[in-house]
C-alpha positions in Angstrom: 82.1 110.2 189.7 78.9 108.5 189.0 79.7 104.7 187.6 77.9 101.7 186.8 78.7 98.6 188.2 77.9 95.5 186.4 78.2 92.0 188.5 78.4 88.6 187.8 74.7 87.5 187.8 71.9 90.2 186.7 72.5 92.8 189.1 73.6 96.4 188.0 74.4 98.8 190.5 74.9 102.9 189.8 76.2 105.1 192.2 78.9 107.2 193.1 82.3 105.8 193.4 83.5 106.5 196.8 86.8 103.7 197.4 87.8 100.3 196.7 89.5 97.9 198.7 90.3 94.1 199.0 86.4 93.6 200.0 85.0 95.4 197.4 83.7 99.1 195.8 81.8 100.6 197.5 79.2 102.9 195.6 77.3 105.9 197.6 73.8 107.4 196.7 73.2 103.8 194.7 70.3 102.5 192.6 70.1 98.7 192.1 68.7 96.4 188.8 68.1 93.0 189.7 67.1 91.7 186.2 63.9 90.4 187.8 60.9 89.0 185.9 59.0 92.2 184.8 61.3 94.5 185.4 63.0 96.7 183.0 66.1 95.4 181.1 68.9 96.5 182.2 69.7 98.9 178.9 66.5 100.6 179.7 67.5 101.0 183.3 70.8 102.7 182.0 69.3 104.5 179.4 67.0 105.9 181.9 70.2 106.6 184.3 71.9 108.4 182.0 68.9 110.5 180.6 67.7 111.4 183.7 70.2 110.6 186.2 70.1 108.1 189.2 67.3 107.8 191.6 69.3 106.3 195.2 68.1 103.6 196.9 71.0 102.7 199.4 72.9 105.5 200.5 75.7 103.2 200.7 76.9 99.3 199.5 79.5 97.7 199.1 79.9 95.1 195.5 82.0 92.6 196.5 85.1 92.0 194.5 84.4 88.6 193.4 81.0 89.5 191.7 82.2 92.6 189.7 82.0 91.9 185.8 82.6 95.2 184.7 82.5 98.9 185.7 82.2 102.0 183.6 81.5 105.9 184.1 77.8 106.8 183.7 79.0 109.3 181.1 79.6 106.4 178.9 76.4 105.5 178.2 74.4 107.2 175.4 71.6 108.7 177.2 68.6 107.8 174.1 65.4 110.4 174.1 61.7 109.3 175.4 61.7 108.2 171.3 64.2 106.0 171.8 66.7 108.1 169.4 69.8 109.3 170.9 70.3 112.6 172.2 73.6 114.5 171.0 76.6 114.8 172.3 
């Protein structure tokens, strides 16, 4: 299952869920926002995940347990159209 893992600072992770322990989750086939200057927000980035789906960048990482905020399933997200309206369920 393809989730989103949202930390403590800017960074959203989306990969696939693989296990979680006492260190962390660790995500396979990730992509990483940092929130940086210039970059795309981060409901863009999702947006754009869950339109098109997820572009990997680390084949493997670990999110350490004390900087996880939140984590949801990709499927989650409404996925909005190039026009920014949403496509239908």
């Amino acid at each position: 299952m393809t989730v989103v893992v949202e930390t403590t600072d800017s960074e959203t992770y989306i990969g696939r869920y693989d296990q979680e322990d006492a260190a962390g989750i660790l995500l396979l086939d990730a992509d990483l926002h940092r929130g940086a200057p210039g970059e795309t927000s981060r409901a863009e980035f999702l947006e754009r995940a869950a339109r098109l789906g997820v572009w990997p960048r680390l084949r493997r990482v670990i999110v350490p347990r004390e900087r996880v905020a939140a984590v949801r399933r990709l499927g989650e997200i409404p996925a909005a159209a190039p026009g920014g309206e949403e496509t239908p369920s």
